[in-house]
C-alpha positions in Angstrom: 150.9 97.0 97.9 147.4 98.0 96.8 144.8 95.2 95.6 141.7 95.1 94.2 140.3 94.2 97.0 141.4 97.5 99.0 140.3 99.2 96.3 136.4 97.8 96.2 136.8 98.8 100.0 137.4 102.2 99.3 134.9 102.6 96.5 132.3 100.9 99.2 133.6 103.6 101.9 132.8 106.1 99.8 129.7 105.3 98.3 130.8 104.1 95.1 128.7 100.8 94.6 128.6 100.4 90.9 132.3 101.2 91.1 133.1 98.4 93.2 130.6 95.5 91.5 132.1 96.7 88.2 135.8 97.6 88.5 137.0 94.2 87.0 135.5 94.3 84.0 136.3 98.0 83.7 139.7 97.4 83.9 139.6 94.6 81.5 137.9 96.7 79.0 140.1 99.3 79.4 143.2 96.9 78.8 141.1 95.2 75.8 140.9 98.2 74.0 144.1 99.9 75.3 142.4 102.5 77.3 144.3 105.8 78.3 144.1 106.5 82.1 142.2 109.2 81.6 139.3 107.1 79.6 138.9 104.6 82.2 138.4 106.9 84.4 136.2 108.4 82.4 134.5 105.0 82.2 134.5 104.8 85.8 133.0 108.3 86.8 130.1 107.9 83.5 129.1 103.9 85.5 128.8 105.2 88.1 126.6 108.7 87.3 124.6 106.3 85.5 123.9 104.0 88.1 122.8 106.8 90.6 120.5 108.4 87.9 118.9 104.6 87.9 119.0 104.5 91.3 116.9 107.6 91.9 114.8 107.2 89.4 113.5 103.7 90.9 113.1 105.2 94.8 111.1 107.8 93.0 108.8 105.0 91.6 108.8 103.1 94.9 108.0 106.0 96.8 105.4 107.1 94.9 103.0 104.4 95.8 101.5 103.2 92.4 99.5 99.9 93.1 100.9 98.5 89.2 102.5 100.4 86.7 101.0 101.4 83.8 102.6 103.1 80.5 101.2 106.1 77.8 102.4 103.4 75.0 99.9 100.9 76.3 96.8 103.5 76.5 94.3 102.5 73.6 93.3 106.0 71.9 91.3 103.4 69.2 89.1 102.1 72.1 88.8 105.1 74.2 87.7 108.0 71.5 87.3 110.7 73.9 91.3 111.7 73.9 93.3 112.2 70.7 96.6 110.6 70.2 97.7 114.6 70.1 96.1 115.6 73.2 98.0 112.3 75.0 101.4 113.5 73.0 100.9 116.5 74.5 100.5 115.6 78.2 103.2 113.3 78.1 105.5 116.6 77.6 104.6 117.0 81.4 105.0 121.2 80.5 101.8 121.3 82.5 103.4 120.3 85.7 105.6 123.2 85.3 103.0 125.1 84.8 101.5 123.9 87.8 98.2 123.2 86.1 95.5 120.5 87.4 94.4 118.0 85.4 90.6 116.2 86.2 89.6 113.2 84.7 86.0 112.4 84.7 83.9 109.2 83.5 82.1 105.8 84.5 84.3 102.8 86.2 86.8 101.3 83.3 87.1 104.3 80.9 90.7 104.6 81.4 91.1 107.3 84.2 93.0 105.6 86.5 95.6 104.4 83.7 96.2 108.0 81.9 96.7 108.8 86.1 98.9 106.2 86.7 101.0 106.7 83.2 101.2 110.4 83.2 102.3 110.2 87.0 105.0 107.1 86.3 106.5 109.3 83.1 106.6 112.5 85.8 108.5 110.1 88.1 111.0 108.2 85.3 112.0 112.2 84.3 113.0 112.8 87.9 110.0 114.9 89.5 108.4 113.7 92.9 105.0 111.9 92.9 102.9 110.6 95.3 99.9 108.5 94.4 96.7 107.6 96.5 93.1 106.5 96.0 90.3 108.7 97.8 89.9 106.3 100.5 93.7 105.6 101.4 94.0 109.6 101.5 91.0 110.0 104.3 92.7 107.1 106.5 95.9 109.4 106.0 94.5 112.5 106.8 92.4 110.9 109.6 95.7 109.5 111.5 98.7 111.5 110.5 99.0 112.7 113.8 98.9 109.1 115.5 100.7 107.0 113.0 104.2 107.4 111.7 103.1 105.6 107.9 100.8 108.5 107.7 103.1 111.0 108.7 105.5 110.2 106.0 102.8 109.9 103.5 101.7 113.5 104.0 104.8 114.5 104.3 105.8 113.3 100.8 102.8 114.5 99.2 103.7 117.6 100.3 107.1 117.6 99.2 105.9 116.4 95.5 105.3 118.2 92.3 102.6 115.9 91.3 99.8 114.5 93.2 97.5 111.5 92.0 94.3 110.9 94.0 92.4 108.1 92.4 88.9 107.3 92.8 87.6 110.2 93.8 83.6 110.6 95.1 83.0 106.6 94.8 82.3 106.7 98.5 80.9 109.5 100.3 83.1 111.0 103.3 82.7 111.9 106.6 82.2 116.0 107.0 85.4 116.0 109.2 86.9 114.2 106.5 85.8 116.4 103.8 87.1 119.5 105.2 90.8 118.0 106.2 90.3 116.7 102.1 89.5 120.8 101.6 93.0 121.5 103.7 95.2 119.8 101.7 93.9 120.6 98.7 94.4 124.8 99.8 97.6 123.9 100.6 98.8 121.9 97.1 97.1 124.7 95.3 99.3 126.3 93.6 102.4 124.7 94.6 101.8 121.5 92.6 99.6 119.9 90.5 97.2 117.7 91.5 95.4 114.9 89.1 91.9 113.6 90.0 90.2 111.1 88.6 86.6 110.5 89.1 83.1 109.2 88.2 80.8 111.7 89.9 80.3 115.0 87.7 80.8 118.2 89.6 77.2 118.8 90.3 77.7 115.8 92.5 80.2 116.9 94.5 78.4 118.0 97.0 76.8 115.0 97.9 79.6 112.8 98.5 81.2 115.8 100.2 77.9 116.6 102.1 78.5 120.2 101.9 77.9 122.7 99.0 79.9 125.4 100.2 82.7 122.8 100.8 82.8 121.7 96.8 82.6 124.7 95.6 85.3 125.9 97.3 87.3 122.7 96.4 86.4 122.7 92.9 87.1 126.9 92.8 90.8 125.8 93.5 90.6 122.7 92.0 89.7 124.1 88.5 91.5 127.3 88.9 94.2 126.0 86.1 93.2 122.6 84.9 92.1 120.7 82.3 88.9 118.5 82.7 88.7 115.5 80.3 85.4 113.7 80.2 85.6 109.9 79.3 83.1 108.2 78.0 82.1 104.8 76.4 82.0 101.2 77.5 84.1 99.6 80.2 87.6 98.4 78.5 88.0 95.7 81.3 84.1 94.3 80.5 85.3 94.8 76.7 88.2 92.5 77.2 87.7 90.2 79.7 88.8 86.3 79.8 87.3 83.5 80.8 89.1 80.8 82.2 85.9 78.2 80.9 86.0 79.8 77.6 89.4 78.3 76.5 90.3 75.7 75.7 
């Protein structure tokens, strides 16, 4: 005689988690509201779709590396003037990582660049396309050991499997001329077969001083720029804007 309980074992033999942690109160619903056969499994087969969709969806946000989460909904167009509540609308349609466009934000430390990165990449990654996120610094050490360390294998490795790639930070620190030209690699080899969002607070003029080579930015900034939208943002620091002091309450 089958029993639920050789019936969860099957659902967990063949992959069928949600199946199994929710069969009980399928079957109760279904005898609630007089189900047909045909609706509970309907029921069944619908859980458990939806469960894998979830399920990807958060191993695509894991994987992507973001170090917090930030959200479009939460980006103050009021404080920071230099984007429209139209041109945000119109990124968060993500058609221009179809299109395989670049997008550059440029602008002093607490403008907002790295949260319009981290939003427009976590939205990519909730509508199922593969992202990979890194500051400037975390991407030289990658570069730099990928062929000693297994971590930065598999960090490569995704960023060149994904459709969008987020490299924060960008010319805070100057880089190493070996550095610079494995930075000049991977870049060649994402162009045009993702798009790539940048975010950072030298203008491109100074490129080639934290680069240390002119011919080397141009030739970055030539693919870089090739399709892409460059946002300048200005203004005062939103963090210094809206900081707390733990003296100042009471």
């Amino acid at each position: 005689m089958i029993n639920m309980k050789d019936i969860k074992a099957d659902a967990y033999s063949l992959g069928l988690i949600n199946t199994r942690d929710s069969i009980d109160k399928l079957i109760k619903v279904a005898e609630e509201k007089n189900q047909t056969y045909t609706e509970l499994i309907s029921a069944v087969l619908t859980g458990e779709l939806k469960y894998r969709v979830n399920r990807a969806k958060e191993k695509r946000i894991k994987e992507a590396g973001f170090p917090y989460i930030k959200k479009l909904e939460d980006f103050d167009v009021s404080f920071q003037y230099s984007i429209t509540e139209k041109q945000l609308k119109q990124l968060a349609e993500l058609k221009w990582i179809e299109q395989m466009y670049n997008l550059i934000f440029l602008g002093p430390p607490g403008v907002g660049k790295s949260h319009l990165s981290i939003a427009l990449a976590y939205k990519a990654a909730q509508e199922g396309y593969k992202v990979s996120f890194t500051t400037m610094s975390n991407l030289v050490q990658i570069l730099r050991t990928q062929e000693i360390s297994r971590r930065s294998k598999t960090k490569i490795n995704r960023i060149y499997k994904s459709s969008l790639v987020v490299i924060d930070e960008v010319g805070y620190l100057p880089i190493e001329r070996t550095d610079a030209n494995l930075f000049f690699q991977l870049i060649s080899d994402l162009h045009e077969q993702a798009s790539i969002i940048i975010t950072s607070n030298k203008g491109f003029e100074e490129w080639t001083e934290f680069l240390g080579d002119a011919a080397l930015a141009t030739a970055i900034l030539d693919r870089l720029t090739y399709r892409c939208d460059m946002i300048s943002l200005e203004g005062k620091s939103y963090r210094l804007e809206h900081r707390s002091s733990f003296l100042g309450k009471n």
